[in-house]
MIZA-241318 format. One record per atom (N, C-alpha, C): x, y, z negated; atom name. Coordinates in steps of 0.001 Angstrom, whole numbers. Atoms other than C-alpha are relative to their C-alpha. Example, Ala and Ser with C-alpha at 12.3 -4.5 7.8 and 13.67 -1.06 7.14 Angstrom:
! residues 2
(rec (890; -1190; 0); 'N')
(rec (12300; -4500; -7800); 'CA')
(rec (900; 1200; 0); 'C')
(rec (-820; -1190; 60); 'N')
(rec (13670; -1060; -7140); 'CA')
(rec (-770; 1090; -730); 'C')
END
This chain:
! residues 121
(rec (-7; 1415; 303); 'N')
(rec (62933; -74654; 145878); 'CA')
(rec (672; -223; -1346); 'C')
(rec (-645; 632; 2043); 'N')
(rec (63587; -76184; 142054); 'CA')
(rec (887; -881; 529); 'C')
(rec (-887; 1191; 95); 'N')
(rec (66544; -78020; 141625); 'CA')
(rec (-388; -1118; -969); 'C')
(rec (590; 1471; 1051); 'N')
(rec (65268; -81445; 140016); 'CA')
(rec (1585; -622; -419); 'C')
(rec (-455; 372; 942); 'N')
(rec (67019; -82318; 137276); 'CA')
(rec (271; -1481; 44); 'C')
(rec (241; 1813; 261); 'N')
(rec (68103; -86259; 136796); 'CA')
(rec (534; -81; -1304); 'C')
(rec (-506; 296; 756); 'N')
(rec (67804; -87454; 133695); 'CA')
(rec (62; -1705; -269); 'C')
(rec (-295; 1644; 261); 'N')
(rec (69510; -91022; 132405); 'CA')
(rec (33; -309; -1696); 'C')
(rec (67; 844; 968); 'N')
(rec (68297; -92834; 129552); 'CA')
(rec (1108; -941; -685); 'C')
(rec (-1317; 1128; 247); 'N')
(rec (71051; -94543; 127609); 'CA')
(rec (-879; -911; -1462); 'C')
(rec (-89; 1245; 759); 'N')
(rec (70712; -97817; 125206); 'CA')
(rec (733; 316; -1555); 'C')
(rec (-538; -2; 835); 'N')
(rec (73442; -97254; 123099); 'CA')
(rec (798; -1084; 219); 'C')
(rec (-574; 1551; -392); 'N')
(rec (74673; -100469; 124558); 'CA')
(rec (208; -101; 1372); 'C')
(rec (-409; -215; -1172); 'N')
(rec (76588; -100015; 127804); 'CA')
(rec (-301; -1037; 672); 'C')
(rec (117; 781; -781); 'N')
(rec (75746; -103459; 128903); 'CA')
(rec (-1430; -422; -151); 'C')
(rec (2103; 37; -102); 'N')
(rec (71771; -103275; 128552); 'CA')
(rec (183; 836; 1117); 'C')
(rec (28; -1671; -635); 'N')
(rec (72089; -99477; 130274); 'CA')
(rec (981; -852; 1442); 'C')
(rec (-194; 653; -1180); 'N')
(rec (73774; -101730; 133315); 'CA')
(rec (-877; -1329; 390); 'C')
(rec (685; 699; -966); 'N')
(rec (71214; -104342; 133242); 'CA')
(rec (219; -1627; -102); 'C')
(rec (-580; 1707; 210); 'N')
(rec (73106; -107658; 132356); 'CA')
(rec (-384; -822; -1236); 'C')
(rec (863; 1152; 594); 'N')
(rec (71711; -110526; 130994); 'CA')
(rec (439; -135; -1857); 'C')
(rec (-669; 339; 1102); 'N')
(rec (72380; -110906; 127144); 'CA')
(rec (837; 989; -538); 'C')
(rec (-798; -1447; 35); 'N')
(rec (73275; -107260; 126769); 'CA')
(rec (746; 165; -1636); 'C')
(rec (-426; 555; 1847); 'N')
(rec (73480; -108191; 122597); 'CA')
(rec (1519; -460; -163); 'C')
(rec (-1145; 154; 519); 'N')
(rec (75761; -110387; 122728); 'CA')
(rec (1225; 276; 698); 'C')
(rec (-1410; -834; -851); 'N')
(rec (78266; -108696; 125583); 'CA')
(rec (632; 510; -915); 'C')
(rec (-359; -1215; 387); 'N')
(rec (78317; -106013; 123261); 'CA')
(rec (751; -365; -1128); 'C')
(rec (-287; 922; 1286); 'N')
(rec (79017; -107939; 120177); 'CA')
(rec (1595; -726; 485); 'C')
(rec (-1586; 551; -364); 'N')
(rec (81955; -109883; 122212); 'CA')
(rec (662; 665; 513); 'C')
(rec (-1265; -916; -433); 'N')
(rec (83408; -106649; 123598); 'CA')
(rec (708; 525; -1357); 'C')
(rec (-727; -747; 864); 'N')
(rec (84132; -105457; 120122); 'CA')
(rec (1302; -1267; -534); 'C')
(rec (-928; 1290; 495); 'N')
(rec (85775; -109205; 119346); 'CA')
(rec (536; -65; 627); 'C')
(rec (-1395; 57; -724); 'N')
(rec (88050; -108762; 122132); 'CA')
(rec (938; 1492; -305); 'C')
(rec (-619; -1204; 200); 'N')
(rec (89022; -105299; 120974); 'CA')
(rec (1241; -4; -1216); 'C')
(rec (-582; 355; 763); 'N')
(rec (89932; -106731; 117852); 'CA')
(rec (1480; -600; 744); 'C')
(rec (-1023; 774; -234); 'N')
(rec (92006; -109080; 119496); 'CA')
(rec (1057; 338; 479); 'C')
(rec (-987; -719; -1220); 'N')
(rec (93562; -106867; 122007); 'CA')
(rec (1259; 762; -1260); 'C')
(rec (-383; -1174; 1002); 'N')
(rec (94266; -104325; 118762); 'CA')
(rec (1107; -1034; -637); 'C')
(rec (-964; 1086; 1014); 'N')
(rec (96062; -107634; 116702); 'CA')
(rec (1362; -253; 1014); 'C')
(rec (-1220; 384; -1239); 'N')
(rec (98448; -108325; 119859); 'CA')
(rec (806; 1115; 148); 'C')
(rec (-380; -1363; -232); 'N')
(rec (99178; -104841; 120333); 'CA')
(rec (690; 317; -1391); 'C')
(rec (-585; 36; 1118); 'N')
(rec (99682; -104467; 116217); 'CA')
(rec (904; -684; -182); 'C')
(rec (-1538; 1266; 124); 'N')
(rec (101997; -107276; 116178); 'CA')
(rec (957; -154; 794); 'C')
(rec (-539; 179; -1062); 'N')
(rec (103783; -106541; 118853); 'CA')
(rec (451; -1228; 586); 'C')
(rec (316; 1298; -892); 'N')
(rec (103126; -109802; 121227); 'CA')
(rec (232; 553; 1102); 'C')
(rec (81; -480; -1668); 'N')
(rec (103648; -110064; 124376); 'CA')
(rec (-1226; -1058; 639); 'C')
(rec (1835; 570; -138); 'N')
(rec (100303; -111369; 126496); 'CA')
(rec (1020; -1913; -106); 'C')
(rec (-557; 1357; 169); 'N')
(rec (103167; -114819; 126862); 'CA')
(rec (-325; -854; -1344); 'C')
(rec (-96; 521; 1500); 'N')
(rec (103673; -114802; 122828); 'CA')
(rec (-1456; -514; -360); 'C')
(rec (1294; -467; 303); 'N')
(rec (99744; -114398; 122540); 'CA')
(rec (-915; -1214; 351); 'C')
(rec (443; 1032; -711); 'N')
(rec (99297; -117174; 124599); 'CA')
(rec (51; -1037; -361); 'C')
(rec (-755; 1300; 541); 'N')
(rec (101404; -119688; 123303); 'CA')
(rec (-587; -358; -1260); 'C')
(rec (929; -81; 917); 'N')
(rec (99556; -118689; 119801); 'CA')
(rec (-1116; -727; 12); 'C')
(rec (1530; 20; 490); 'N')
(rec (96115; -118986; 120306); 'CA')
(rec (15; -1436; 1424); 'C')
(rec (447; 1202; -635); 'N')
(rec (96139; -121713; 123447); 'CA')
(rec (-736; 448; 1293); 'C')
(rec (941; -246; -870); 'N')
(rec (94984; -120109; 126041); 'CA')
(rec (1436; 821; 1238); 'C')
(rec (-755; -468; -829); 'N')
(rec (96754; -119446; 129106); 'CA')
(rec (509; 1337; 189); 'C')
(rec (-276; -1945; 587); 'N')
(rec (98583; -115630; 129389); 'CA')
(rec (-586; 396; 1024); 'C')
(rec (886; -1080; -539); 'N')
(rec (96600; -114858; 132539); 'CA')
(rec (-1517; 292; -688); 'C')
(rec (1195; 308; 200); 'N')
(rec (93565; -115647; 130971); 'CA')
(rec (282; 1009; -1310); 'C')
(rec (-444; -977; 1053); 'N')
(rec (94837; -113421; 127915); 'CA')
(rec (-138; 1404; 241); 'C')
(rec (233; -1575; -608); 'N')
(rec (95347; -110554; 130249); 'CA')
(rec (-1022; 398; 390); 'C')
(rec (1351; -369; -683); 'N')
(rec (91970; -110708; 132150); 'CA')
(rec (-1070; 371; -1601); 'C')
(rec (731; -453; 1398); 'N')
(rec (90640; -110773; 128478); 'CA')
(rec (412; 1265; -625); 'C')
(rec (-37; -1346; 511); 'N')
(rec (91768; -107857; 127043); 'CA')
(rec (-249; 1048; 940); 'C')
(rec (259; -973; -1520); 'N')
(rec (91335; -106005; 130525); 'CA')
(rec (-1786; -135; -219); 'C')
(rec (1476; -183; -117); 'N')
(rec (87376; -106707; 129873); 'CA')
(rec (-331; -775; 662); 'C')
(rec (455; 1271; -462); 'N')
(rec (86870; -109953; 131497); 'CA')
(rec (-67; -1424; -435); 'C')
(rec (-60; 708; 1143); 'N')
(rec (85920; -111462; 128845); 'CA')
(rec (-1681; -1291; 96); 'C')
(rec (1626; 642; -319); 'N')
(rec (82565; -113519; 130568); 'CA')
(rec (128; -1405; -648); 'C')
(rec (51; 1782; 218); 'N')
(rec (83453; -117425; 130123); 'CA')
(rec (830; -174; -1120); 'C')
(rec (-473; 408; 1127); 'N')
(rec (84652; -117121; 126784); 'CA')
(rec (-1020; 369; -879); 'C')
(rec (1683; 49; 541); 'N')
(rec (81638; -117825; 124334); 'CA')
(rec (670; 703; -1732); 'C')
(rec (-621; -650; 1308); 'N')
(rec (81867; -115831; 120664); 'CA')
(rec (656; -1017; -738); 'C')
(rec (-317; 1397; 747); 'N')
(rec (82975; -119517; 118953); 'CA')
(rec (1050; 383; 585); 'C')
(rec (-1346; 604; 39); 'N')
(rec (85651; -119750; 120960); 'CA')
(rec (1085; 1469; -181); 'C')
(rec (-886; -610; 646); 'N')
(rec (86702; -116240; 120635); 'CA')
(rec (336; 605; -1502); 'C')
(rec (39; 754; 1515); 'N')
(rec (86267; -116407; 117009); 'CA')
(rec (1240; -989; -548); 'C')
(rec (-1417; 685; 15); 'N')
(rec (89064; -119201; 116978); 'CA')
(rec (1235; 684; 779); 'C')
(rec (-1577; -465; -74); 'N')
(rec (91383; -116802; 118936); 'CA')
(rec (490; 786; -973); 'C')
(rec (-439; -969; 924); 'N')
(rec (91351; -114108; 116208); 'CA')
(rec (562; -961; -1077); 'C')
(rec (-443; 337; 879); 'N')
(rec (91745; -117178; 113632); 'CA')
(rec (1668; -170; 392); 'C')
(rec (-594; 523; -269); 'N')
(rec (94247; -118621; 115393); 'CA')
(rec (1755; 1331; 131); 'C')
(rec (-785; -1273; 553); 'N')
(rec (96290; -114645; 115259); 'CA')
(rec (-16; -25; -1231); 'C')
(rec (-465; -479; 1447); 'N')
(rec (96183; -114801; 111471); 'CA')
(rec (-1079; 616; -347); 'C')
(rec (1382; -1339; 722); 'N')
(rec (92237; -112816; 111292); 'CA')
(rec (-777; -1133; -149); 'C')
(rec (1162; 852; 151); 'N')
(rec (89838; -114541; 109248); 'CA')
(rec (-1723; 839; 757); 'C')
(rec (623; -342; -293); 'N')
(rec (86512; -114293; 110708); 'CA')
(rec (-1114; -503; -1111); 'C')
(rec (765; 551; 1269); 'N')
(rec (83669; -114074; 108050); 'CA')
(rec (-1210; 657; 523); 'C')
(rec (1490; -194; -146); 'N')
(rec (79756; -114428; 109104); 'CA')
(rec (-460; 16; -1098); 'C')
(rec (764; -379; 1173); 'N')
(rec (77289; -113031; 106595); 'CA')
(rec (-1363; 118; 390); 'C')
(rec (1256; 156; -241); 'N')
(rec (73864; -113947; 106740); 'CA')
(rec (-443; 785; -696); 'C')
(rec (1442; -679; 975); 'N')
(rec (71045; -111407; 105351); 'CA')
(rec (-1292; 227; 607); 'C')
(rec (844; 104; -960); 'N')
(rec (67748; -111775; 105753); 'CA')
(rec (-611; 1580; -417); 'C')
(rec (17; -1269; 95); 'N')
(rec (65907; -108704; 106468); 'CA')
(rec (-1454; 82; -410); 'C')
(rec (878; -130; 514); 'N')
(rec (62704; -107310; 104744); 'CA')
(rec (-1027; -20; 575); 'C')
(rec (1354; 174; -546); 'N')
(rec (59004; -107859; 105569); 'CA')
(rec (67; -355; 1350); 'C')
(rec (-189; 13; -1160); 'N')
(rec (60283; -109849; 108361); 'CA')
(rec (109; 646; 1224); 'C')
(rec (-794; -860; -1013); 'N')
(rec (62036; -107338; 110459); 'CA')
(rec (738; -51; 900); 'C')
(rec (-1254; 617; -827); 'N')
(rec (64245; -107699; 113333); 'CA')
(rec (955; -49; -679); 'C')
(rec (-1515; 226; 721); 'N')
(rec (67845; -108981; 112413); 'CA')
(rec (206; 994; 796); 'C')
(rec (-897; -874; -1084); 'N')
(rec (70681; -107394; 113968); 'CA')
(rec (1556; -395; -206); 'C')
(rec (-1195; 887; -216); 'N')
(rec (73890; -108871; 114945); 'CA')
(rec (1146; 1614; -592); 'C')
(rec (-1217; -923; 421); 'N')
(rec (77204; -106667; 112997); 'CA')
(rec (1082; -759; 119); 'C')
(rec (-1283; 397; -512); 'N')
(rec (80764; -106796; 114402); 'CA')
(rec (217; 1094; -825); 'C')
(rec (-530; -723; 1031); 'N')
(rec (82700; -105130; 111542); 'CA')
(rec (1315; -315; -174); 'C')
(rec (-1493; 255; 155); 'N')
(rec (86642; -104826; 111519); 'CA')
(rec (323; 756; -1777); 'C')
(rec (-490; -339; 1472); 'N')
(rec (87504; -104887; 107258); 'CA')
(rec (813; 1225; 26); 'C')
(rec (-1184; -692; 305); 'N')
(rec (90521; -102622; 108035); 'CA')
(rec (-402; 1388; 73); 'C')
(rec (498; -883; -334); 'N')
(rec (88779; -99818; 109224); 'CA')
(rec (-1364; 512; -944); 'C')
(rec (1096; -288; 1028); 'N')
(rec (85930; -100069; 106686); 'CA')
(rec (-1552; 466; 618); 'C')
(rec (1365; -573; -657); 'N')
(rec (83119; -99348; 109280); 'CA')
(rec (-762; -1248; 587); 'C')
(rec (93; 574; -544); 'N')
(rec (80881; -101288; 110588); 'CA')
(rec (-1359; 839; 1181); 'C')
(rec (1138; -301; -1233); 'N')
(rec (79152; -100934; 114088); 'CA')
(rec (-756; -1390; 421); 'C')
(rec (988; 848; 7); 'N')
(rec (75836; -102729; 114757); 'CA')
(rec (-154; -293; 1390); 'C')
(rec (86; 152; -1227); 'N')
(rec (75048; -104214; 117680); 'CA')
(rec (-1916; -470; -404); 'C')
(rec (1327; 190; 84); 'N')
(rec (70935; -105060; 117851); 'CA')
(rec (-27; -1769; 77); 'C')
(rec (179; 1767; 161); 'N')
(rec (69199; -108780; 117376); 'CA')
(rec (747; -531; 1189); 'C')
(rec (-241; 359; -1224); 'N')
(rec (70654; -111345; 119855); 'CA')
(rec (-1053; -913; -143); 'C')
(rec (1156; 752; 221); 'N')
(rec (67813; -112858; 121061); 'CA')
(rec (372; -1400; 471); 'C')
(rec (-835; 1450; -787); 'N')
(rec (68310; -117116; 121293); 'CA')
(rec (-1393; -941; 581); 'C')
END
């Protein structure tokens, strides 16, 4: 008897490759809470200090950086990074012979940027 092999297809995008709705922009707002988590952590905050900052309650701080980051829309977390001291700067380009876009979450400090694919609206 052959042992059958399983193979799994991946995305590149852990929350397509599970299936959930709006897999784009998950992916796109997990890296904007990473940021955020990374600025709290850099500055040494506590999730209280962090709270009092940006306006947002400190459990709701903690469940966010823990990855429960659902009912917070990119706008508003967008105003928590301003609201830490990080400007956030959108850059429109359009792309050639009408091509798909593609949504980029890019941290300056690090000099890289990782792409996330179109979000479709």
């Amino acid at each position: 008897m052959m042992d059958e092999k399983l193979v799994a297809y991946r995305t590149g995008n852990v929350f397509a490759d599970l299936g959930l709705e709006n897999p784009e922009e998950e992916l796109a707002k997990s890296r904007i809470v990473a940021k955020i988590a990374s600025v709290i952590r850099e500055r040494n905050l506590t999730q209280a200090q962090a709270a009092s900052i940006t306006g947002i309650a400190q459990p709701k701080i903690s469940s966010m950086v823990r990855g429960h980051f659902e009912e917070f829309s990119s706008d508003r977390l967008y105003r928590v990074l301003n609201r830490l001291g990080v400007s956030v700067i959108l850059k429109f380009e359009e792309e050639p012979e009408w091509s798909p876009g593609r949504t980029l979450v890019a941290d300056s400090e690090e000099n890289s940027e990782e792409s996330a694919p179109a979000m479709a609206f």
